[in-house]
C-alpha positions, 0 to 999 in steps of 0.5 A: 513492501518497501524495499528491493524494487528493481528501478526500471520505469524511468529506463523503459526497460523490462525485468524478465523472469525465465527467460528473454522476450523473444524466448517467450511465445506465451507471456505476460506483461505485468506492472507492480509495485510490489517488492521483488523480493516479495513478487519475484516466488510468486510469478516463480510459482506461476510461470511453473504452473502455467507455462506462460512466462511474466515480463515483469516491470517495476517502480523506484522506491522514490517514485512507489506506484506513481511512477507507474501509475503516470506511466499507465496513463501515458500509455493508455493509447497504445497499452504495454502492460497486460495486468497491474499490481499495485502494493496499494489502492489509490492509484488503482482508483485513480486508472479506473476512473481515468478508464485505464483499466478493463473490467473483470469478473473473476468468478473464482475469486467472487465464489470464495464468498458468499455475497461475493467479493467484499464490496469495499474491496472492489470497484466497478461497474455492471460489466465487472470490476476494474479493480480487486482488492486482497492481502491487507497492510496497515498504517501504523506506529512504529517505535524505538523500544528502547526509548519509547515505553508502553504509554505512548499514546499512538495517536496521531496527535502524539506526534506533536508532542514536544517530548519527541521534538525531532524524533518523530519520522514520516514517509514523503507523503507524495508518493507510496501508502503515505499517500493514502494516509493522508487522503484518509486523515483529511477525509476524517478530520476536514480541512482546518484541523489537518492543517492544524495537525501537519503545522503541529508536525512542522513545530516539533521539527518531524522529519519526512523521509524518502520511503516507509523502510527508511522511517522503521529503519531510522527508528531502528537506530535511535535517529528517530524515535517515532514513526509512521509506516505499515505493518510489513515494514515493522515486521521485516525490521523485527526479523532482523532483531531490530529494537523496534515496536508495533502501535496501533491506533484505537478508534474514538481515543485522544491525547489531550483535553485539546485533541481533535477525537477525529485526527486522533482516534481514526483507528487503522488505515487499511492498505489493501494490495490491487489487482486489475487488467490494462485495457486493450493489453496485449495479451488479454487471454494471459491477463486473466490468467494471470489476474486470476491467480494473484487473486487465489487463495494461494498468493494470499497464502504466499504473502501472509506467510512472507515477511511481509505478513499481509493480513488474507481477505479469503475467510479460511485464511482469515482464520488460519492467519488470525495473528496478523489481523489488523483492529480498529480499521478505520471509519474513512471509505477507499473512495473517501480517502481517494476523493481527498489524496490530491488536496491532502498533497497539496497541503502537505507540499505547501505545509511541510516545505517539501 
């Protein structure tokens, strides 16, 4: 979910939908980092619900979800925000453990199954979850169909062959899913062999680009010709027509005699939307309101069937939208991948120059 979003975070300013703040006696204050274009029918579709009007604030794409993420956390005193949204899971991580977010029992969500929301998909404590996680992307392939044919190999070691020197394309692994990404590849691979990786990137001239929809749409246009990004971005381009492909990586596959069979052959990085309320918001009985409904079967509903094709976590919807399941998920625990984002960063920056 990349494209689109309102740049307000470094304004301090606020996007209102249905109306101007003073209009709204009964609101809510929501940060996301989801696309607008995404976001905006959804909080539609809960204004007419409810009645209680969404004061909407988002991130650049420059900056996706650590800007907010940094701007939580400086408000953590004297708290704007009544819910958090994020397009991914580390940040959210990260404000829980930082004591940002207020634990939540959502009692509709947890009885959509029968052991209770799934348990890699939730964090908390005895009180309730700080965060849900819901409506699943994955970390992916994309490839320019007309110059890359059905062996590519789709591992992450692929990358370095010198078949593609200068063709291959990354996100800035600073900020947005690419953060992820790369907390989960040095979770699975140690240390060594993710240096070994990001140098063999380095020596076959990859490009790092500002955001996930700039890498589908350099592959688009034969800039490039391989790239990683998430599912939604590949689909948003094939909507367009744009000559472009979907790789997923297999679990235990290598590329090579040499090929470290963790790097490559971790299988799919799952991205999960997060959901959570602010501790100490403004408007808590509206926050849980709110929370509630991004966690319904019907917001999974809205995004499954949205371009952005997000994979349902509810179990009927994962039957009815079986097309958009994402296999091989990867071995490496959100909280696995968490523990090792920041030092997956710093050697990224030193690696890669950026």
């Amino acid at each position: 979910m990349r494209r689109l979003v309102v740049a307000v975070w470094a304004l301090s300013a606020l996007v209102v939908l249905g109306g101007c703040p003073d209009e709204a006696q009964d609101q809510v204050v929501l940060y996301s980092s989801v696309d607008e274009t995404y976001l905006r029918p959804i909080l539609e579709d809960f204004e007419a619900s409810t009645g209680i009007r969404v004061r909407y604030v988002g991130d650049t794409e420059a900056t996706k979800t650590f800007g907010l993420v940094e701007r939580l956390i400086d408000e953590r005193d004297d708290p704007r925000a009544d819910v958090w949204w994020s397009s991914e899971h580390l940040g959210s991580i990260r404000l829980s453990e930082l004591g940002v977010l207020s634990a939540h029992r959502a009692e509709g969500a947890e009885g959509a199954f029968s052991a209770g929301w799934p348990s890699q998909l939730r964090g908390g404590g005895p009180e309730g979850m700080t965060w849900y996680g819901f409506a699943l992307r994955g970390r992916v392939f994309v490839v320019n169909t007309e110059h890359v044919d059905a062996s590519f190999g789709a591992t992450l070691g692929s990358l370095t062959d010198p078949s593609l020197r200068g063709r291959v394309g990354i996100a800035n692994p600073r900020f947005g899913t690419t953060r992820a990404h790369m907390g989960a590849i040095l979770a699975a691979a140690g240390e060594e062999a993710f240096v070994a990786w990001l140098e063999a990137l380095v020596a076959n001239d990859v490009r790092v680009l500002p955001g996930n929809s700039d890498v589908v749409r350099a592959v688009a246009t034969g800039e490039i010709y391989v790239g990683l990004t998430d599912t939604d971005d590949v689909y948003a381009g094939r909507a367009r027509d744009w000559p472009i492909g979907l790789r997923f990586e297999a679990l235990g596959m290598a590329s090579g005699d040499d090929a470290d069979p963790i790097v490559d052959g971790m299988g799919s990085v799952l991205i999960p939307n997060t959901a959570a309320l602010v501790a100490g918001g403004p408007n808590p009985a509206n926050a849980r309101v709110l929370l509630d409904y991004i966690l319904s079967p019907r917001v999974e509903r809205l995004l499954a069937e949205s371009e952005s094709g997000n994979m349902p976590v509810h179990p009927r919807l994962a039957e009815e939208f079986a097309g958009l399941r994402i296999p091989d998920a990867s071995g490496v625990s959100m909280g696995e991948a968490a523990e090792s984002m920041d030092r997956a960063i710093e050697l990224c920056v030193e690696v890669l120059g950026l």
